[in-house]
N, C-alpha and C positions, 0 to 999 in steps of 0.2 A: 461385194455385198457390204452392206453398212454395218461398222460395228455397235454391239448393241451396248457392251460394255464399255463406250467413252460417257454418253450422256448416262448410264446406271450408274458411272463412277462420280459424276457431278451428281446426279441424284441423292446420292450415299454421304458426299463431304458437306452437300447445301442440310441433309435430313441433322447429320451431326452440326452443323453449325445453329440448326435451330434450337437445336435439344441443349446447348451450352445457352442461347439465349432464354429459352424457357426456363433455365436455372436458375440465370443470373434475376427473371423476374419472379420466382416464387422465393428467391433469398432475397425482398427488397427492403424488408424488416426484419430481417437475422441478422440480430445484433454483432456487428463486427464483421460480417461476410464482407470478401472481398471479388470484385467484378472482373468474369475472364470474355476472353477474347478468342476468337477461333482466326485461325490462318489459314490460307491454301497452299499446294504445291502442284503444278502439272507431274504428269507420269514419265515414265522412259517414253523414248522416241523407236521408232522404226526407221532407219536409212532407204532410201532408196535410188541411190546414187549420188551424182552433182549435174548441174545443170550444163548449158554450153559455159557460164564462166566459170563455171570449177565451185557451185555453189552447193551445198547439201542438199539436198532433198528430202524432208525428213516430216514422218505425221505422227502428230500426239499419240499415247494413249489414254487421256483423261487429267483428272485431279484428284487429290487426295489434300484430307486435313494434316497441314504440316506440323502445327502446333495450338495448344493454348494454352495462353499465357493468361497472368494474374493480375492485377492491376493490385498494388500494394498501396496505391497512396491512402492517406488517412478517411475516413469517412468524420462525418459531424460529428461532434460531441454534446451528447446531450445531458444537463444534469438533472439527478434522478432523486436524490437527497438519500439515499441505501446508502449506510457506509461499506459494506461489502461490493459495491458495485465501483469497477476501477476502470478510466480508460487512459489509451496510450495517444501521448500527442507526437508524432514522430514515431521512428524507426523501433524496433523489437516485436516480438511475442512473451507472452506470459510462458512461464515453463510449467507443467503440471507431469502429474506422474499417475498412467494406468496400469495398474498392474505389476510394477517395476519399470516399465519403459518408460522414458521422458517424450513427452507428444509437447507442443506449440499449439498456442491460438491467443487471437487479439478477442476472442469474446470476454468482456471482463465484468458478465453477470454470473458475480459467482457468491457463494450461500454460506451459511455455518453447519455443520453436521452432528449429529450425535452427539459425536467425539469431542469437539469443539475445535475439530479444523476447517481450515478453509479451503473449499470446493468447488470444484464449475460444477455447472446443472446439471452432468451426469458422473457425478459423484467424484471424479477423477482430484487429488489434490492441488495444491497450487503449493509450488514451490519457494520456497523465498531462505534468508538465513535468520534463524531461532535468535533472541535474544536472552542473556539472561543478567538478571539484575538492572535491567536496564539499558545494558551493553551490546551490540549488536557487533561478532569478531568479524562478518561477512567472508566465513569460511566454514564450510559443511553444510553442503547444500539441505535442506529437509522439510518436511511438510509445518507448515504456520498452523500456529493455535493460537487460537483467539474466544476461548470456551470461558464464559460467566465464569469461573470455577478459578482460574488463573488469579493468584495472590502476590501483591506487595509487597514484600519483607517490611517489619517494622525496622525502625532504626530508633537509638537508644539518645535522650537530651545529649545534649553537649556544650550548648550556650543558651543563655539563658536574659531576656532584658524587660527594663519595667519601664516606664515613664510613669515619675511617680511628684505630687509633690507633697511637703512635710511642710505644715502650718507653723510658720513661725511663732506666732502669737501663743502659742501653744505652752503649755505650763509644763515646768520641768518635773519630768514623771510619769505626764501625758504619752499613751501609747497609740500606734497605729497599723494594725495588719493586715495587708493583702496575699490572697493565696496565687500561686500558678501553678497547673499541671502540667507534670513534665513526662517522659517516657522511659522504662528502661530496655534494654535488649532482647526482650521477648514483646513489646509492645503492650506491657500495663500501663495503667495508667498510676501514677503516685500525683499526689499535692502538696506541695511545699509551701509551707505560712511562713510570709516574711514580716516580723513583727520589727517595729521603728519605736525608737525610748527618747524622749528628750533627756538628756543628761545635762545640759546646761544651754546658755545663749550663743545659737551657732552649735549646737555639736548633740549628736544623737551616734545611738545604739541600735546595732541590727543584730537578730538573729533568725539565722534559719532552721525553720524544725521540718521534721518528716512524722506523720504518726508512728507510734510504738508496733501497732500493728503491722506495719509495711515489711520490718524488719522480723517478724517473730517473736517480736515480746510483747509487754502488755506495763500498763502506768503511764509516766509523762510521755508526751511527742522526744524523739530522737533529734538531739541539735546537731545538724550538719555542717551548718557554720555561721560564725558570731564575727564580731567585731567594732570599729568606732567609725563615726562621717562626721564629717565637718565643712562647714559652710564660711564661706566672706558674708560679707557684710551686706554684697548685692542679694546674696541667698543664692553662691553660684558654687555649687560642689567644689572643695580644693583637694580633699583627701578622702579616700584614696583614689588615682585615678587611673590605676590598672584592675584588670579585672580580679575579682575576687573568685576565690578556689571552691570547691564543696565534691565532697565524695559521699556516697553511699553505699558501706557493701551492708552483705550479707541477707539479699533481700528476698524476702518467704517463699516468692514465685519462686525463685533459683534462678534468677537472672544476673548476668554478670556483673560485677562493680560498677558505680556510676561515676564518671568523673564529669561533672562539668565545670564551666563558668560566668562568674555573673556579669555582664558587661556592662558599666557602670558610664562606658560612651558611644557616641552613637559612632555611623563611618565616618561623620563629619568630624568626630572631635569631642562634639557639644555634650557634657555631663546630661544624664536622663532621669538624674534627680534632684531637684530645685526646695529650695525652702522660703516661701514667701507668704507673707500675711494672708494665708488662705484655707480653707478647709484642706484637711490633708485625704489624698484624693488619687486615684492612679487612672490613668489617663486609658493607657496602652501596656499590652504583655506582651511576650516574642519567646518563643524555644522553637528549635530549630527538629526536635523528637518527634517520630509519628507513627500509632501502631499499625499492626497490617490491616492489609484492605482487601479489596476482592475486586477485581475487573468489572466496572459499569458500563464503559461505552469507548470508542478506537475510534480514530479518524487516520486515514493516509495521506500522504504528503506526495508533493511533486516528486520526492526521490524514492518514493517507494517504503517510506518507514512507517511502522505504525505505529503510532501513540496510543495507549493504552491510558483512561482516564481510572483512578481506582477509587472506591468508597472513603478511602483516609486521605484525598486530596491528592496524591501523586500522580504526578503522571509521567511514563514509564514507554519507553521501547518496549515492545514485545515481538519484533519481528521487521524484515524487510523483504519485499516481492524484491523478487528476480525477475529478470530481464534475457533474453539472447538472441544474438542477431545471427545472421548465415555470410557468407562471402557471396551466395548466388542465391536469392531469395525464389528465383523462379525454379532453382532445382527441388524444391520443397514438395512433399507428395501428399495430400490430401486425403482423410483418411475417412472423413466424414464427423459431424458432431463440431464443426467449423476448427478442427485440431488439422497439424498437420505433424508430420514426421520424417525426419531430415534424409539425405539421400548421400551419394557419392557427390550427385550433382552441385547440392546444396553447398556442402563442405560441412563440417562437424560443428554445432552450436557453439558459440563464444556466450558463456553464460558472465553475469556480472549483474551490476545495479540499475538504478534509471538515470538517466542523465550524462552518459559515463562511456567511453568506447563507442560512439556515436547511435547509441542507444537514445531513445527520447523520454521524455516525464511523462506523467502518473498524472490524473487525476480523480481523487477520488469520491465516490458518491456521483459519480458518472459515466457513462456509457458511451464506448465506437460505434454508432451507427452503419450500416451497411452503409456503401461505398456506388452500388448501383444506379446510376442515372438515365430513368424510365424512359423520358425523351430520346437518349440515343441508344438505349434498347429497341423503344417502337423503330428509330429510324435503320437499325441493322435490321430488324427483325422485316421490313417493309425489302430491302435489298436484298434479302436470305430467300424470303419467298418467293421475288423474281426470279432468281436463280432459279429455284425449284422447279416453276413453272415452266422456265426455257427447257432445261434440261427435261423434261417432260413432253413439252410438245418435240424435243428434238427425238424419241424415245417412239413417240406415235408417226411422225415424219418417217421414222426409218421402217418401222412397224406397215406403213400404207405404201413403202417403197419396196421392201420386200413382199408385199400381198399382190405390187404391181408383176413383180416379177416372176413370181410363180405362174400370174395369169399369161405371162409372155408362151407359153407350155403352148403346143398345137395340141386342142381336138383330136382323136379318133373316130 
């Protein structure tokens, strides 16, 4: 009698191979899916001796799906201008963390939250190493913040330059002040008025003040620091041509002492303050001081850092995605939510950066597109159905051969 269980077992591997292609085409725009494959395997065998040359004689029982497998290569990259949205050119997954468990996935549509961390679409975080002060140790794995609310530290003057110049023509006695604002340790702002004296031809008088107020007290401006300049005859600074000192303590915020200095050249060399038959006049300021800020806007880079743009002008590390690769990318087990979660098969995540341990780069304000390619879905999907259909009529064949054989019965 025919067995019915060869062509059900075909029936069974072709139904499952469809249902992996009807996956593979309702994920053909989920971002990052990757396109799997279905295998077959024939079943054990029945022996039934050897023949006259001593050959086996053996009949199938069927087929089964042996495997399916993932198709990892890259899908297109599309950019999308979101700066939270990140994709992978090359090898990794993003590492995120559910629950306490680290899960894997190349979707890198991912959000800001509440919290001001960073999140795939279903809230899971994204993993990468914290920065601070700028500094990235890339050690201690933990969730990225990238929350409005994330502050700059100020930093306190320390150099100070003018481009200034001082009217020759100018009568001995004739004054000229220009102010700069500088910074201290807590990120106030103070102003320092740099007043210029002619004392004679070729040769002037500075002094630096701070208001009375800055310090706590109250009357004249506070003199930080004075002194003499002297010019040739081109009107080309000869003295002095180190930088000059200035301290500030004791100042009302309670900010630490200020030490800076004034740099009277530029990197080149060239003195930044000239004395020629001209209105006297400052060109350009520069202090290198700036107070805190507050997080306005982040871009990622190829290696996974992220720059943090801040309100006072800095810009700042605040964080790096992590990256991790597997030694058998197909041992990886799927968990759904396009994450997947590592196995024995897999071997244990090798977590690290982008670019790095044959991990790939980052791009960011864009997207891994599914990987899917419709054309050779319809064309399995066109070969799946055959199958089906064989194994079908072979199902109804056996069906009208057994109806034949019952009829073979004699009458009464």
């Amino acid at each position: 009698m025919p067995l019915f269980s060869i062509p059900l077992s075909g029936l069974t591997a072709s139904s499952d191979a469809l249902s992996v292609i009807a996956n593979n085409l309702s994920n053909l725009n989920t971002v990052g899916y990757k396109d799997q494959a279905t295998s077959f395997r024939d079943l054990f065998y029945s022996s039934f001796g050897t023949n006259g040359s001593g050959d086996p004689v053996q009949m199938g029982a069927g087929a089964a799906v042996q495997a399916v497998t993932t198709n990892f290569t890259g899908g297109s990259v599309e950019t999308t201008g979101v700066p939270t949205d990140v994709a992978i050119s090359g090898n990794g997954f993003f590492v995120t963390q559910n629950q306490g468990a680290l899960e894997f996935t190349r979707a890198g549509n991912f959000t800001v939250n509440t919290s001001g961390q960073l999140v795939t679409q279903d809230g899971q975080n994204v993993m990468g190493y914290p920065a601070a002060n700028g500094v990235i140790s890339g050690q201690g794995l933990g969730p990225l913040q990238l929350g409005q609310g994330q502050v700059s530290p100020p930093s306190a003057t320390t150099t100070i330059q003018q481009n200034t110049n001082l009217d020759a023509s100018a009568a001995v006695g004739d004054t000229y002040s220009t102010p700069i604002t500088v910074y201290d340790s807590l990120g106030s702002s103070h102003v320092l008025t740099f007043q210029f004296t002619k004392t004679a031809s070729n040769a002037w008088s500075y002094q630096i003040t701070l208001p009375a107020a800055d310090t706590g007290g109250v009357g004249p401006p506070t003199v930080v620091a004075n002194g003499n300049l002297t010019f040739n005859g081109n009107g080309t600074l000869t003295a002095p041509t180190t930088p000059v000192a200035g301290t500030i303590a004791g100042l009302a915020d309670g900010a630490s002492t200020m030490n800076f200095k004034w740099n009277l050249l530029d990197p080149s060399g060239n003195p930044t303050l000239t004395q020629v038959a001209s209105a006297s006049s400052t060109s350009a300021t520069n202090q290198n001081g700036y107070t805190s800020g507050t997080l306005q806007n982040f871009t990622i880079g190829a290696d996974g850092v992220i720059q943090g743009a801040f309100s006072n002008g800095q810009t700042l590390a605040i964080g790096q995605i992590a990256l991790a690769s597997f030694a058998n990318t197909q041992g990886l087990e799927r968990v759904g939510g396009n994450s997947y979660t590592s196995t024995l098969a897999s071997g244990a995540a090798v977590i690290g950066t982008a670019n790095t341990g044959g991990r790939g780069t980052l791009a960011g304000g864009a997207l891994e597109l599914s990987n899917v390619d419709i054309s050779q879905e319809f064309t399995k999907l066109i070969v799946t159905q055959r199958g089906f259909e064989a194994n079908a009529r072979v199902v109804t064949t056996f069906d009208q051969i057994t109806q034949d054989t019952i009829a073979l019965k004699p009458t009464q």
